[in-house]
VEXDREN-2710 file (C-alpha; in Angstrom, 1 decimal):
% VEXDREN-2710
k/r/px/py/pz
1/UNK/0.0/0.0/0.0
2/UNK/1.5/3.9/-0.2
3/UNK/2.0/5.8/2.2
4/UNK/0.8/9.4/2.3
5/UNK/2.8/11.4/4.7
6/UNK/0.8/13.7/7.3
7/UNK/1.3/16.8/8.7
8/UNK/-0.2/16.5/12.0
9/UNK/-2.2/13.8/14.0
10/UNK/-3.3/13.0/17.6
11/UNK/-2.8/9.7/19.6
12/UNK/-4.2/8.2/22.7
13/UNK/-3.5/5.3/25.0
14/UNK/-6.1/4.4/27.0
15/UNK/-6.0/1.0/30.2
16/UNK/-6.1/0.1/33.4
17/UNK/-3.4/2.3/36.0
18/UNK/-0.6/-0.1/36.5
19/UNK/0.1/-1.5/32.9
20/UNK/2.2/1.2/32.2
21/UNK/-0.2/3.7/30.4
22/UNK/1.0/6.8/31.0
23/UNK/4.5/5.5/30.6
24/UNK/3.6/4.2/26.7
25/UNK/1.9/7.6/26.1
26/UNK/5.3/9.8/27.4
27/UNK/7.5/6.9/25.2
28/UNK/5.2/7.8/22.5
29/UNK/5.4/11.6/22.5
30/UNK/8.9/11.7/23.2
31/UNK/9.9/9.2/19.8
32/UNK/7.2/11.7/18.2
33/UNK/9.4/15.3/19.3
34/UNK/12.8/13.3/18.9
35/UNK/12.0/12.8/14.8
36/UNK/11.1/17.0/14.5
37/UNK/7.7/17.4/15.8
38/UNK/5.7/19.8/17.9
39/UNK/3.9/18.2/20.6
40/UNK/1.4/18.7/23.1
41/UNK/0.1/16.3/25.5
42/UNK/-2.7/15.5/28.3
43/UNK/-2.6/12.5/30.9
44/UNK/-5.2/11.9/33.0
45/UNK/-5.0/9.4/35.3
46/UNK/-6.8/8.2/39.1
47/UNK/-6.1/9.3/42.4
48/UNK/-5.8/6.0/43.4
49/UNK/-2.3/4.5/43.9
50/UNK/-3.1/1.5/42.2
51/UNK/-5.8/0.7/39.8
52/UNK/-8.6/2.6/37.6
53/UNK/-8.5/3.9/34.3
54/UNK/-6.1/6.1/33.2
55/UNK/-5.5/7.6/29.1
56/UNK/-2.7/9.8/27.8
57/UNK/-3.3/11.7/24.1
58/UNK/-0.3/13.6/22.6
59/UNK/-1.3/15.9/19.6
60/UNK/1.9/16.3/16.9
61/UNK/2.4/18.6/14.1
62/UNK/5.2/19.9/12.6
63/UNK/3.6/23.6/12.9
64/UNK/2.5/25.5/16.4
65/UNK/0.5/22.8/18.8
66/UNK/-2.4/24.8/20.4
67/UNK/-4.2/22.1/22.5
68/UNK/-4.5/18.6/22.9
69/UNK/-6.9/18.1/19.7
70/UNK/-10.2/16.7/19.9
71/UNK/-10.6/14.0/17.2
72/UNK/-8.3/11.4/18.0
73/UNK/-6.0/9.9/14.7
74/UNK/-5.4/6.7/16.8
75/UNK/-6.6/4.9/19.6
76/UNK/-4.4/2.1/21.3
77/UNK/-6.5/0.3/23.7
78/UNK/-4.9/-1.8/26.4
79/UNK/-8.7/-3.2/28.0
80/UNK/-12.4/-3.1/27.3
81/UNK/-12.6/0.1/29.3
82/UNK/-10.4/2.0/26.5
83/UNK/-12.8/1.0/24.1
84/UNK/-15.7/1.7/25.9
85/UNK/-14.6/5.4/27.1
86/UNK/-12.8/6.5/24.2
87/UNK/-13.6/4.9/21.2
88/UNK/-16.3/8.2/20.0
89/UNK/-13.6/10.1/20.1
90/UNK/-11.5/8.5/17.1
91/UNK/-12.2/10.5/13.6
92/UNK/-14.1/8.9/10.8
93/UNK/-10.7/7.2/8.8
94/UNK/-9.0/6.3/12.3
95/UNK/-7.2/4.0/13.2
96/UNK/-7.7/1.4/16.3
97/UNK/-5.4/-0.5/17.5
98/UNK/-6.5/-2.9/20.2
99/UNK/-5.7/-6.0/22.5
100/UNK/-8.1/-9.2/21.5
101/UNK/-7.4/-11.0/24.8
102/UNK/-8.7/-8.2/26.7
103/UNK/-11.4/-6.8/25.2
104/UNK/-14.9/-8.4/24.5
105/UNK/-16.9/-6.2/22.4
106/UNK/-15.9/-3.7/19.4
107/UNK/-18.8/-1.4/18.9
108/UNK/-19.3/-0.7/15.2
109/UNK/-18.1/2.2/13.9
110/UNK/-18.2/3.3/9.9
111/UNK/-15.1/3.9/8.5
112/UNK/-12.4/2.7/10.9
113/UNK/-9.2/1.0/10.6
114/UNK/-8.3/-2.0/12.9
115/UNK/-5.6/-3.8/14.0
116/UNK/-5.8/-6.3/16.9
117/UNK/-2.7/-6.6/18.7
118/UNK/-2.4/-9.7/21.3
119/UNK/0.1/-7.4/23.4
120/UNK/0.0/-10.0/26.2
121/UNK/0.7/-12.6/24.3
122/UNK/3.3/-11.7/22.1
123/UNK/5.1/-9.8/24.5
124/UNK/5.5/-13.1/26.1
125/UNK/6.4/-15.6/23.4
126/UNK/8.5/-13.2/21.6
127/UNK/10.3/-11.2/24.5
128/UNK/9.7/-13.1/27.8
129/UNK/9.2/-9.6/30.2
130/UNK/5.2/-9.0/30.6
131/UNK/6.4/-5.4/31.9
132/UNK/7.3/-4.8/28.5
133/UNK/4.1/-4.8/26.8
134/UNK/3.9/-0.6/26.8
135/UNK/6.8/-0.3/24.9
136/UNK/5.9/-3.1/22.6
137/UNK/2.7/-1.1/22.3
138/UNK/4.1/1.7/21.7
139/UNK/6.5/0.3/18.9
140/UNK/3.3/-1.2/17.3
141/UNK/1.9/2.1/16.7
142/UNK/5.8/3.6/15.6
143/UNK/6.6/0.6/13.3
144/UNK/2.9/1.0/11.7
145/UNK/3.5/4.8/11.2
146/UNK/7.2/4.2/9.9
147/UNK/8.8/5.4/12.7
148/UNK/12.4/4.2/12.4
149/UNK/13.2/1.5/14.6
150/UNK/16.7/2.3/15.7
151/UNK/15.6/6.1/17.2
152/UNK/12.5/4.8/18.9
153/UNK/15.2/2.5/20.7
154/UNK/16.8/5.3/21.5
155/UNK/13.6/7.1/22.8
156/UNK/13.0/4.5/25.4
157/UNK/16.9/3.7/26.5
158/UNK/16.5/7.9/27.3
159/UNK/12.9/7.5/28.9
160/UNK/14.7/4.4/31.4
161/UNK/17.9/5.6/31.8
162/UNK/19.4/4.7/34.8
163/UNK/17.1/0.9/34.7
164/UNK/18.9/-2.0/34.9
165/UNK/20.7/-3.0/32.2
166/UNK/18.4/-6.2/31.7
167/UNK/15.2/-4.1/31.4
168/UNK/16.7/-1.8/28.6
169/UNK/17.9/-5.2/26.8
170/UNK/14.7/-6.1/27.1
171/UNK/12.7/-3.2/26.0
172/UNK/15.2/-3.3/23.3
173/UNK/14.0/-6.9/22.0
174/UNK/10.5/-5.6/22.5
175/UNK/11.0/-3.2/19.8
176/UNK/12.3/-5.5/17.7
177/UNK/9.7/-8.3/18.3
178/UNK/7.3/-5.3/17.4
179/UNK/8.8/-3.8/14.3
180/UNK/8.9/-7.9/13.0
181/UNK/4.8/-8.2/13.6
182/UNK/4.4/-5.0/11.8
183/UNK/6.1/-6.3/9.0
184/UNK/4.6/-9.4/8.9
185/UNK/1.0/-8.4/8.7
186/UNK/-1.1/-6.4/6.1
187/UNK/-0.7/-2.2/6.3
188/UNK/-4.6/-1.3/6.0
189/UNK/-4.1/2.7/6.0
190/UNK/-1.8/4.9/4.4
191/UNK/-0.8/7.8/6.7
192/UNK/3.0/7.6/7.6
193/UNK/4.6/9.8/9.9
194/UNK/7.7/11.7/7.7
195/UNK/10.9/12.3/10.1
196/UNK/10.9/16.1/10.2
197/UNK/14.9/15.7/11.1
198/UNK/16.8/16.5/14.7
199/UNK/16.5/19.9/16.4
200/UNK/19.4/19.7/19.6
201/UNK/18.3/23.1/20.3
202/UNK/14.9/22.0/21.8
203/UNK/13.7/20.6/24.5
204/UNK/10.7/18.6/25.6
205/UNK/10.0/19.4/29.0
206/UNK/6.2/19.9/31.6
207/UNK/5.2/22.9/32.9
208/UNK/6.6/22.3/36.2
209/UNK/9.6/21.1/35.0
210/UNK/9.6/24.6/33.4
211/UNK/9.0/26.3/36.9
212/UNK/11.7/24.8/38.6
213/UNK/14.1/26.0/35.6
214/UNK/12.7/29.2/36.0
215/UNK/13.4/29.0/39.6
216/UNK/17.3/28.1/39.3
217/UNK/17.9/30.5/36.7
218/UNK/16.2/33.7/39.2
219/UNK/18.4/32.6/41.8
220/UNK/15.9/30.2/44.5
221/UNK/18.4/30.1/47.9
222/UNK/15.1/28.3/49.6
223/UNK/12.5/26.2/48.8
224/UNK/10.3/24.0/51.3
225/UNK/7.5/21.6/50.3
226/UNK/4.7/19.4/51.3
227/UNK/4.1/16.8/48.3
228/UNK/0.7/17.3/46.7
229/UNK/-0.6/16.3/43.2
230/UNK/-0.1/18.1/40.9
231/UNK/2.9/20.1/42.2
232/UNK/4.9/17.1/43.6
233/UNK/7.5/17.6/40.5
234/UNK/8.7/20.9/41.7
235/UNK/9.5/19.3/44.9
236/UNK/11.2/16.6/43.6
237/UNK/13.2/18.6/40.5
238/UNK/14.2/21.2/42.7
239/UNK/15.6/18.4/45.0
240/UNK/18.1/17.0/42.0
241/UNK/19.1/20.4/41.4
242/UNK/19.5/23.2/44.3
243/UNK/22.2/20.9/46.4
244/UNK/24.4/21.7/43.6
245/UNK/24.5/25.2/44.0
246/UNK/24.6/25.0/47.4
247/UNK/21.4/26.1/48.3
248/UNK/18.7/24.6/50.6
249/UNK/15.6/22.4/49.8
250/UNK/13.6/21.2/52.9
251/UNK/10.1/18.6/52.6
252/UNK/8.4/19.9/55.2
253/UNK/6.0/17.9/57.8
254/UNK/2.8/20.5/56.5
255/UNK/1.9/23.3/54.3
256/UNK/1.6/25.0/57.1
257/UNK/5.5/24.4/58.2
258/UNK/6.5/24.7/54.5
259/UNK/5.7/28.5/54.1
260/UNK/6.7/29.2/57.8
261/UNK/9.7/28.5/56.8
262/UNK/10.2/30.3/53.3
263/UNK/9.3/33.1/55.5
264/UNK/11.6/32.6/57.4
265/UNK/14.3/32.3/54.7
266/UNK/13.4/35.3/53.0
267/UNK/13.3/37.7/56.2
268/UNK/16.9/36.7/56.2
269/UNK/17.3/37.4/52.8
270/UNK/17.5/34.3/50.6
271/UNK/15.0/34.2/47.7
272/UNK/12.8/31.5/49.1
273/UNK/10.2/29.4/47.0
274/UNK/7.3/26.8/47.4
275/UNK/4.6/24.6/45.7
276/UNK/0.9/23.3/46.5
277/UNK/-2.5/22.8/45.3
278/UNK/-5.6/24.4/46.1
279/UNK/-5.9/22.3/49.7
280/UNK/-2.8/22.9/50.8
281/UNK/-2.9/27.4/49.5
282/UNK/-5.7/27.8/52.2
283/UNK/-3.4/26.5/55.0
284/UNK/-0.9/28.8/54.2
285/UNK/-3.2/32.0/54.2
286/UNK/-2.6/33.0/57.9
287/UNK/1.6/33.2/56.6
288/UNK/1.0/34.5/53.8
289/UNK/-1.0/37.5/55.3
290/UNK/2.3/37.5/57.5
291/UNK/4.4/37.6/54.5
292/UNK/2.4/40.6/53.4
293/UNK/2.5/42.5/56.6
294/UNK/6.6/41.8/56.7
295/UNK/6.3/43.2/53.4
296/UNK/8.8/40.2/52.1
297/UNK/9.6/38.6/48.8
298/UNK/7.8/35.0/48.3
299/UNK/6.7/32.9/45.6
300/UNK/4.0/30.8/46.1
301/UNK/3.2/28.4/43.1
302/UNK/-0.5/27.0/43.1
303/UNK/-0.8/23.7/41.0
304/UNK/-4.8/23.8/40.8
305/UNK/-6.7/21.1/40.6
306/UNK/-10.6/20.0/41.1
307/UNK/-12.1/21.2/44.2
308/UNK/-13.8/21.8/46.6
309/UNK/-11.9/19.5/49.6
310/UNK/-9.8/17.1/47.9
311/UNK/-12.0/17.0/45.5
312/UNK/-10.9/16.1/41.8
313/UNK/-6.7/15.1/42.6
314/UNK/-5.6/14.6/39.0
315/UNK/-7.7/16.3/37.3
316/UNK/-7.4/20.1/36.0
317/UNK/-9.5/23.0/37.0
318/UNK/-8.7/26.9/37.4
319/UNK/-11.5/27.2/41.3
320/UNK/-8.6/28.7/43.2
321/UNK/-8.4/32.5/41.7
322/UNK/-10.7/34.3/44.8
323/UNK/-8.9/32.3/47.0
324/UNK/-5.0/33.5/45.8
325/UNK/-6.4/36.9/45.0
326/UNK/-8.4/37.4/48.0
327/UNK/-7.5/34.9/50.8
328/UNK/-6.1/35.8/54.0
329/UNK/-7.8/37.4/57.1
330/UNK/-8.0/40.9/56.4
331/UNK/-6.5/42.5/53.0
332/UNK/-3.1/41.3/52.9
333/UNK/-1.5/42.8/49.1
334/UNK/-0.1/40.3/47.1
335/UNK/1.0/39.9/43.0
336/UNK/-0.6/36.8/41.1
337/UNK/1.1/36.0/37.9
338/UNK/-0.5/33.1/35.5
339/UNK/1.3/31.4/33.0
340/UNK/-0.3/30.1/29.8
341/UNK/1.9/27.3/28.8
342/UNK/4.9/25.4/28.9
343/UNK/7.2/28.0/27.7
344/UNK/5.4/30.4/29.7
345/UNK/5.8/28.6/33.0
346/UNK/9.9/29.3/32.7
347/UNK/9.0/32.7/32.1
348/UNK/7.1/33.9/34.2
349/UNK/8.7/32.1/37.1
350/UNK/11.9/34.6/36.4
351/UNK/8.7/37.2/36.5
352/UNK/7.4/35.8/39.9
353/UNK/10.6/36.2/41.3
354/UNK/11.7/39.6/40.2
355/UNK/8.6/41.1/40.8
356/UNK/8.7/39.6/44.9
357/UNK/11.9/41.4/44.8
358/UNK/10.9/44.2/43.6
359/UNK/7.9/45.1/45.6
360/UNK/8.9/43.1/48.5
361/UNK/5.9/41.0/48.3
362/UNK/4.4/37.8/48.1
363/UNK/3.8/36.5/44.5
364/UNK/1.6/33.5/43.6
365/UNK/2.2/31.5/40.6
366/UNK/-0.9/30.1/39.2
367/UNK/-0.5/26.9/37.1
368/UNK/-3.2/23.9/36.9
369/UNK/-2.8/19.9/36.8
370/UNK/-2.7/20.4/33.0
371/UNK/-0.4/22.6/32.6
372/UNK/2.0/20.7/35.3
373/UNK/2.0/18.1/33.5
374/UNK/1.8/18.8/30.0
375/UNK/4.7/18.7/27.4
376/UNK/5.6/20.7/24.9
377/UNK/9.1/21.5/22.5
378/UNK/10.6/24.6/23.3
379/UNK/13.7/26.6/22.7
380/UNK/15.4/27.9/26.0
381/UNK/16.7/31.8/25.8
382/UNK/20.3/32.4/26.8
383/UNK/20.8/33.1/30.0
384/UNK/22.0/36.5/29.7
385/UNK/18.6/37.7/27.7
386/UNK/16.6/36.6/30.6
387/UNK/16.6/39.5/33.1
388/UNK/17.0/38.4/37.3
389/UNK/16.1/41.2/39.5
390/UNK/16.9/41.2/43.3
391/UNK/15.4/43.0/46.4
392/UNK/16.1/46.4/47.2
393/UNK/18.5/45.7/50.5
394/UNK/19.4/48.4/53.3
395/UNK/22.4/50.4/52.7
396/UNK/25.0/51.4/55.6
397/UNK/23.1/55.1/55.0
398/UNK/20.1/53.6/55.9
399/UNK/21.2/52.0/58.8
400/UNK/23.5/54.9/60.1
401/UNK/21.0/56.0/62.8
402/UNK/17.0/55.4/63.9
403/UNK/16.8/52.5/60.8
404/UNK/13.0/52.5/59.8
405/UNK/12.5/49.0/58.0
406/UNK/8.7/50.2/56.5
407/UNK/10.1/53.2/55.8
408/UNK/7.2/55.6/54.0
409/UNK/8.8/56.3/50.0
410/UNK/7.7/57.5/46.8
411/UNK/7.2/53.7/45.5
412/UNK/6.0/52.3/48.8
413/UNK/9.5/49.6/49.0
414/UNK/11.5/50.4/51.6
415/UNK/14.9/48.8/52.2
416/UNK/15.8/45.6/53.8
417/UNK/17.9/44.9/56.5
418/UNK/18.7/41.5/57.0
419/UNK/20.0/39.9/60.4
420/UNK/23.4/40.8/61.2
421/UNK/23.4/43.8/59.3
422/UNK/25.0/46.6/61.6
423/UNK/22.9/49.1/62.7
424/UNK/19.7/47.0/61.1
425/UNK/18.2/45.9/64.2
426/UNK/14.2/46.4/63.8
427/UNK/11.2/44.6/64.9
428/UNK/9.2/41.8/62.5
429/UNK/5.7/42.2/63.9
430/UNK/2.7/40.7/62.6
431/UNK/0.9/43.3/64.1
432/UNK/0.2/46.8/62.8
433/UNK/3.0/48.9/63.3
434/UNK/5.0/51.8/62.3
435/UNK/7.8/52.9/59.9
436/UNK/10.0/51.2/62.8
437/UNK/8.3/48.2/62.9
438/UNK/6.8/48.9/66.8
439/UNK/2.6/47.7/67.1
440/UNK/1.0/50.9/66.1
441/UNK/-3.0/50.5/66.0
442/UNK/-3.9/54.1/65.5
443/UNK/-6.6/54.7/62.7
444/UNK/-4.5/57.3/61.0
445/UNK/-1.1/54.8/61.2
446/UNK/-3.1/51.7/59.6
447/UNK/-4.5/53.4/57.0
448/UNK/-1.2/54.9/56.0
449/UNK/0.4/51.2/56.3
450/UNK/-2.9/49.8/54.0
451/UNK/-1.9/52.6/51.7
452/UNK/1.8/51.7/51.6
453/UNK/1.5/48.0/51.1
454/UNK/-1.3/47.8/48.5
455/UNK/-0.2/51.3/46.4
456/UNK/3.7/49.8/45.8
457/UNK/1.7/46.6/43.4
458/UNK/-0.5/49.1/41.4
459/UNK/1.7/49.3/39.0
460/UNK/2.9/45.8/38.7
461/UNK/1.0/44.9/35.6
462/UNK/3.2/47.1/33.6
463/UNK/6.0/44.2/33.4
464/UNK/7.2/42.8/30.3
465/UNK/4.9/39.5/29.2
466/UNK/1.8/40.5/31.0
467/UNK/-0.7/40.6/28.3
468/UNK/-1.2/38.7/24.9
469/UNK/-3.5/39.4/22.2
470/UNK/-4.1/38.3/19.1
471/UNK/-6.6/38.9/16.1
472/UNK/-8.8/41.8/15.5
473/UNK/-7.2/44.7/17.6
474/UNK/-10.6/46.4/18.0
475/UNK/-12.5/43.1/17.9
476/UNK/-16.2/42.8/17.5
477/UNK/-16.5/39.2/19.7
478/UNK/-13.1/39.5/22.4
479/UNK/-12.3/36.3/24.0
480/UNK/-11.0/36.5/27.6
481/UNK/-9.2/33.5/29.3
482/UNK/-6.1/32.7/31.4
483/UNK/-3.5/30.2/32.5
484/UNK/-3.9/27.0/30.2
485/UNK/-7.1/27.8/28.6
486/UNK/-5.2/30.1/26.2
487/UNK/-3.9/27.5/23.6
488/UNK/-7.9/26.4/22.5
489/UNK/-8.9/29.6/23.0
490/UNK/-5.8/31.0/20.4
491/UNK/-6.9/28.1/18.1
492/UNK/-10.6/28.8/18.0
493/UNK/-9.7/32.6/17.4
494/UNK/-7.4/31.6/14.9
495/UNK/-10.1/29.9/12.8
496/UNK/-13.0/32.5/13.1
497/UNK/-10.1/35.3/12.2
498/UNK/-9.6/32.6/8.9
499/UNK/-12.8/33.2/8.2
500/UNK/-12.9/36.6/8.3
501/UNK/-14.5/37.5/11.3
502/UNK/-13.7/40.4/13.7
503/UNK/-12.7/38.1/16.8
504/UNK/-9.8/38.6/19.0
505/UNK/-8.4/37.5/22.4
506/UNK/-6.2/39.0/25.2
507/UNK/-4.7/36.6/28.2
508/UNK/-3.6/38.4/31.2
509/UNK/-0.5/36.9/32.8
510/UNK/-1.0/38.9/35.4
511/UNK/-4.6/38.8/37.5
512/UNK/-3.9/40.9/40.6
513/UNK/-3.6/44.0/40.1
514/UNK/-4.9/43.4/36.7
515/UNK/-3.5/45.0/33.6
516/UNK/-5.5/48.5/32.6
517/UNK/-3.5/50.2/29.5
518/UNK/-4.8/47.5/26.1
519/UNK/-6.9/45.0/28.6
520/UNK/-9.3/46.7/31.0
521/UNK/-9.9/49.4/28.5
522/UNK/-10.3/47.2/25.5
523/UNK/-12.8/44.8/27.4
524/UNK/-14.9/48.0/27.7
525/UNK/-14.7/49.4/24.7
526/UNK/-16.0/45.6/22.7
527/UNK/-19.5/45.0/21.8
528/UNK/-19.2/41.8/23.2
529/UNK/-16.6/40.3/25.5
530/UNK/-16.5/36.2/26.4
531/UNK/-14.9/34.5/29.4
532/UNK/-13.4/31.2/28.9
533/UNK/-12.0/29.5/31.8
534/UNK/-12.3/25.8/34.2
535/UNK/-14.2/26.7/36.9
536/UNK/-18.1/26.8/37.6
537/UNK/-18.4/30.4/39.2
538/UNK/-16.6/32.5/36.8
539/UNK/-14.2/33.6/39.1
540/UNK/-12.1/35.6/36.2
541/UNK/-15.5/37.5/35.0
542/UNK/-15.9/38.2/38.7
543/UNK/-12.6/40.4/38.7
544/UNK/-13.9/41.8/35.4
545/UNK/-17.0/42.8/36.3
546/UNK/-15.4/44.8/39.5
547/UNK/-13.9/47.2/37.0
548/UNK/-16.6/47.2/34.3
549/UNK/-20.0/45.9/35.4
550/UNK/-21.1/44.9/31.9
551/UNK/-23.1/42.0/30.5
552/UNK/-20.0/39.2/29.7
553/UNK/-20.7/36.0/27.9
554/UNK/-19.6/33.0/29.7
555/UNK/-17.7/29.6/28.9
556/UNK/-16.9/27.2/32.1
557/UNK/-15.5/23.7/32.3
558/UNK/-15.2/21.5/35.5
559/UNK/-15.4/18.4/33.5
560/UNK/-12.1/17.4/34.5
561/UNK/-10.5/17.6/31.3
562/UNK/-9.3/20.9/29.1
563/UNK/-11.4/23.5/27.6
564/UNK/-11.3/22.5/23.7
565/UNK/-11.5/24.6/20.8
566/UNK/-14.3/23.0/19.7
567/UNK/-16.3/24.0/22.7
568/UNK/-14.8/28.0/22.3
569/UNK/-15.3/27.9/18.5
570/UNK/-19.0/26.7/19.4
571/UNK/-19.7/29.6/21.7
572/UNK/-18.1/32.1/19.5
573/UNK/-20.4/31.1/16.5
574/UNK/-23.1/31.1/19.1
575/UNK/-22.7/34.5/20.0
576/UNK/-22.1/35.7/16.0
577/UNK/-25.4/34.5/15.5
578/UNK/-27.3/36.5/17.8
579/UNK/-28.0/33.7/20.4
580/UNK/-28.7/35.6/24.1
581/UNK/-26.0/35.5/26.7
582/UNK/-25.9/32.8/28.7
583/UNK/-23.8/30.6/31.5
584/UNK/-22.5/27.7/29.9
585/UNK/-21.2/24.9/31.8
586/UNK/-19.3/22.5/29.1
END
């Protein structure tokens, strides 16, 4: 049969948690990016330790990847439950590829292409290692799509390095075993994947991956942790890492204990760093109103995921804006920065960081479960193009005589003596005080402090990467979204600007204070403005409505999975069609 080479495609994996899954699916789109692809991927897996399903899709193309696709290319099945729960999503023309000893029933389907696979089996007679059936899955699917044998082997020795020497020998043979079925059966579709050729200067990396790079490069002295999904990684990469630089990683007992003691670290000084989730943000409020009041740098990254409680572990969602804009007791000032991918989580990391210094201030990152874990290909700047800012600390003038550590200025920072610092001695009191640091409760005192501590961020939108846009400038429809919403949003604009419509989008990287100069004053001046993002509230459109209480149309998700571009292109033609405003919950 010939092959007809395609630009683009999307695969999925779907079984049972504990055959190796998610592992086939990261083997899968890491053979796909090491032959000159783009990729982007979604896992999505159980809370459980052990058992339930799990899938993984990685969408390829050798132009910009946007989302994670919605119509899958091919399907590779491990059980019955991958057919049952993912078969509607494979395009008419797909392909399915499929274990017969484990699944029962094949639903009909017009125009599909299948190929049943005895993975158990084979893996078995023809390599002797049961664990190896993912990667003898996964070579399946390579050799079928022409996938060249000798780089997938490769891949997977660079997925398992540091496994014993016996289990890459083996996986080896697994490919081999594979490749020799392939060719031994008959090709029933055409599509070939066409090597796109070796690119040394990328990398293929997750968004928290990308945080903790981020994080070395600004400079992190501190970081303590309490492992939650999805921000675990963080943890655990910054733990490989900071020891080599001589700096200090702690795993806390708590949350609680975690940010006590970045406080701690940054009162004397060090650039200090942690990571949570949604649970484990509202036990650090009461420090970091502390933080606040200390007026010290922190950076606080909040891997969301489904809530309320423990609610949804693995799964995405974008609940926990009111509570890192608003939560504490009282109003304690903070920054909150929100990347919108991969690329974007190294960025704005260094932007985290320098803006704590800067305002001497706590700075929460804002990142979801799948934007921690999704990959993508990107190109890392130099180091010296990526700017690294540090904290404005006292000088010997300032400390020559009656040192006033919240010291009133024109910007509202005032300089930072640090323990040991001669004539620096001041008090760190959680209660309202004065330029000195003594309690103070006086009316006229507090209001002046409020003043001092909120004013020095009002301005802190103006950084560099805190807004995109794209399409229309002056947009009839403008789509508003944030964090990892923005790739379908980007692709659904894209297609309606194809089209010739006047649609454009803007993403704030920045959500408190929000950006005013080309966002707040374009979302007023629209004739219709549309909020995409994964929660049930609109917490976003909230904000929004604050600063212009106008009619917004709305687009939310708590479905555990990604906003698609389907769903946004839906609501856009929705809304070009004269359909009345409405909530709706995808």
């Amino acid at each position: 049969m010939r092959c007809k080479p395609i630009p683009s495609f999307t695969f999925r994996v779907a079984g049972e948690s504990g055959e190796g899954v998610i592992s086939a699916g990261e083997i899968a789109t890491l053979a796909i990016s090491d032959i000159g692809f783009n990729v982007f991927t979604f896992e999505s897996y159980p809370a459980e330790i052990k058992g339930g399903h799990c899938w993984y899709q990685v969408r390829a193309s050798n132009e910009e990847v946007l989302s994670a696709g919605s119509a899958v290319d091919v399907l590779c099945a491990f059980n019955q439950e991958g057919i049952d729960k993912h078969l509607g999503t494979v395009r008419p023309g797909g392909v399915l590829i499929y274990d017969p000893g484990q699944v029962k029933e094949v639903p009909e389907k017009p125009d599909l292409t299948v190929y049943e696979i005895d993975f158990d089996r084979l893996v078995k007679e023809k390599v002797g290692s049961p664990k190896s059936k993912n990667v003898f899955a996964v070579a399946c699917f390579a050799a079928l799509y022409d996938l060249p044998a000798d780089s997938l082997k490769k891949t997977v020795r660079k997925k398992f390095k540091g496994k014993n020497p016996k289990i890459l020998d083996k996986n080896d043979e697994a490919v081999d075993a594979a490749y020799a079925y392939i060719a031994s059966i008959p090709r029933q579709h055409e599509d070939t994947l066409q090597v796109q050729g070796e690119d040394d200067d990328r990398v293929l990396i997750n968004g928290n991956d990308a945080i903790a790079l981020g994080a070395l490069v600004s400079g992190v002295e501190f970081f303590a942790g309490y492992p939650i999904t999805p921000a675990s990684s963080i943890l655990e990469a910054l733990a490989q890492e900071m020891p080599k630089f001589g700096n200090t990683i702690i795993q806390a007992e708590d949350e609680i204990a975690a940010i006590s003691m970045c406080v701690g670290a940054s009162y004397a000084g060090k650039k200090a760093m942690t990571a949570t989730s949604g649970p484990g943000l509202s036990l650090m409020q009461e420090m970091f109103g502390h933080a606040s009041t200390l007026e010290l740098p922190l950076v606080v990254v909040d891997a969301m995921r489904g809530g309320p409680s423990t609610g949804l572990p693995t799964k995405p969602e974008q609940s926990d804006l009111n509570q890192m804009v608003y939560g504490s007791h009282g109003e304690a000032s903070r920054i909150v920065i929100a990347p919108a991918g991969v690329r974007d989580c190294f960025f704005q990391t260094i932007w985290a960081f320098n803006l704590a210094e800067r305002y001497q201030v706590p700075v929460v990152l804002a990142t979801d479960h799948a934007l921690a874990n999704r990959r993508e290909n990107l190109v890392l700047p130099s180091l010296g193009e990526t700017p690294v800012e540090s904290r404005l600390f006292a000088s010997e003038e300032d400390r020559a005589e009656d040192y006033k550590r919240y010291k009133f200025t024109d910007t509202g920072v005032s300089p930072q003596a640090i323990p040991g610092m001669k004539g620096g001695m001041h008090v760190a009191e959680g209660l309202e005080h004065n330029e000195k640091g003594d309690p103070t409760y006086t009316g006229e005192n507090h209001t002046a402090m409020m003043a001092k501590r909120m004013g020095k961020i009002a301005d802190a939108w103006k950084y560099p990467m805190a807004l995109e846009a794209f399409g229309d400038e002056n947009p009839d429809v403008l789509v508003v979204t944030w964090g990892s919403s923005k790739g379908p949003v980007k692709e659904a604009v894209q297609h309606m600007v194809s089209e010739g419509k006047s649609v454009g989008y803007l993403v704030p990287k920045i959500l408190n204070p929000l950006p005013r100069e080309g966002f707040l004053d374009k979302i007023a001046a629209a004739k219709e403005v549309v909020v995409v993002e994964m929660n049930y509230t609109g917490q976003l459109e909230g904000l929004l409505r604050k600063e212009h209480a106008r009619d917004y149309h709305r687009l939310n998700k708590v479905h555990g999975t990604p906003v698609s571009w389907l769903e946004v292109l839906e609501k856009l033609e929705e809304i070009e069609a004269g359909v009345p405003k409405k909530e709706v919950h995808a």
